[in-house]
C-alpha positions in Angstrom: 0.0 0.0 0.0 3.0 2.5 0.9 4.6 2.3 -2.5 1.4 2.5 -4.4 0.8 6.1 -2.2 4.2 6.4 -3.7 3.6 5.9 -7.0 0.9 8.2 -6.9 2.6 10.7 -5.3 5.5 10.6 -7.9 2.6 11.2 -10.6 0.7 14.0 -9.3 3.9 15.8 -9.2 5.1 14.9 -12.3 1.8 15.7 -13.8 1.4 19.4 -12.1 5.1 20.2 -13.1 4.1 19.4 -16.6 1.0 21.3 -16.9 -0.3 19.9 -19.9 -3.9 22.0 -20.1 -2.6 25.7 -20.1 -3.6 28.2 -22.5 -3.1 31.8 -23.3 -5.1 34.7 -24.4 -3.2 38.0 -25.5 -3.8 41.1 -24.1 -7.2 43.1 -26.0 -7.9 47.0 -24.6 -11.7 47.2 -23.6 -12.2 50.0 -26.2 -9.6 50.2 -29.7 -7.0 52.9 -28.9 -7.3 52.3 -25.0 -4.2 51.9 -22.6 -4.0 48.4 -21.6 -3.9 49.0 -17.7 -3.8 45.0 -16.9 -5.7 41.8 -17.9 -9.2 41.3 -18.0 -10.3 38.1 -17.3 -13.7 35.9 -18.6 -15.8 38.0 -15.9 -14.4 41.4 -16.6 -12.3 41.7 -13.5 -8.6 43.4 -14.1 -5.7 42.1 -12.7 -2.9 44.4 -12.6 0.0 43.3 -14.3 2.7 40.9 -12.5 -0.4 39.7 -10.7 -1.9 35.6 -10.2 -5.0 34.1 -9.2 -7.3 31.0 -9.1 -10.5 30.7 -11.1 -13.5 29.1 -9.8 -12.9 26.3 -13.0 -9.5 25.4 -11.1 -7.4 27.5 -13.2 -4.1 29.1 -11.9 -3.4 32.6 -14.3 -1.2 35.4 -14.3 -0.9 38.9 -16.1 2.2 39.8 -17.7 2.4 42.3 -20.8 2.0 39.5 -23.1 -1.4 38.5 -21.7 -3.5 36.0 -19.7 -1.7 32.6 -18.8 -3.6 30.3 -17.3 -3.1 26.3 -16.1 -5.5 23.5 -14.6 -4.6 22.8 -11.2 -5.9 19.7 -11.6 -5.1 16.1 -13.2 -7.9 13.9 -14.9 -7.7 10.1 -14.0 -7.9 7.7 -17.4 -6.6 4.5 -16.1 -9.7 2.9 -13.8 -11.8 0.2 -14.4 -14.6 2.4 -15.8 -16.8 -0.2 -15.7 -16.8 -0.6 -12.6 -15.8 3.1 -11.6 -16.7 6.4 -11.7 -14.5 10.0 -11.5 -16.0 12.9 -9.3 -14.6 16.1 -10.0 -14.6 18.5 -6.2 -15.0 22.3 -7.7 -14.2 23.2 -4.2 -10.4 21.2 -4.1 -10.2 20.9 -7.7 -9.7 17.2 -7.0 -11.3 14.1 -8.7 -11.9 11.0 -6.7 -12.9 7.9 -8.6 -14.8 6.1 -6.6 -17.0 2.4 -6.9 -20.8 3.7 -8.9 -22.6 1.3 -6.9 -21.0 2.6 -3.3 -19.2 6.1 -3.7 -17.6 5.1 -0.4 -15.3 2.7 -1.7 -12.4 4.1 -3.6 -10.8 2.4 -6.9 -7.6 2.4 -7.6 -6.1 5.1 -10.3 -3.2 3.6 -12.6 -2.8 6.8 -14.9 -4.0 10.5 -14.5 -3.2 13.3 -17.4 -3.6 17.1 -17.2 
């Protein structure tokens, strides 16, 4: 049981050093010919530049000068016994837990996760 926490250990930091669902969106003024003052994200709010912050869809962003960079701070499980299993995604620790579909209380064991 101790090396498998290990193994999984070893792949959830491997996995959020490689953060494989990033994206970037380039810096727009709100009106043509404005002074970009900082980065306005999908709800309108402005970040000042040099700044970071968590979305409520478990995205980590900053604002630089080039724009908005943003990164899941999450990991997707692929390798469970989907039959068997399902994956529950927790907006609130940006964590999925797959656990057994006919008793959520029992936990299935993950083999590979991406993201």
């Amino acid at each position: 049981m101790k090396t498998f926490l290990a193994c999984l250990l070893v792949l959830s930091v491997s996995v959020e050093v490689s953060n494989a669902a990033c994206y970037v969106e380039p810096l727009k003024p709100v009106n043509p010919g404005d002074e970009i003052k900082g980065c306005y994200d999908s709800k309108g709010e402005l970040h000042e530049f040099d700044s970071q912050w968590k979305t409520e869809d478990c995205y980590e962003c900053s604002c630089s000068r080039e724009g908005i960079d943003c990164c899941a701070i999450y990991s997707t499980p692929v390798g469970y016994d989907k039959e068997k299993c399902v994956s529950i995604f927790n907006k609130e620790t940006c964590t999925y837990e797959v656990v057994e579909k006919n008793d959520h209380s029992k936990t299935c064991p993950v083999y590979e996760m991406v993201g």
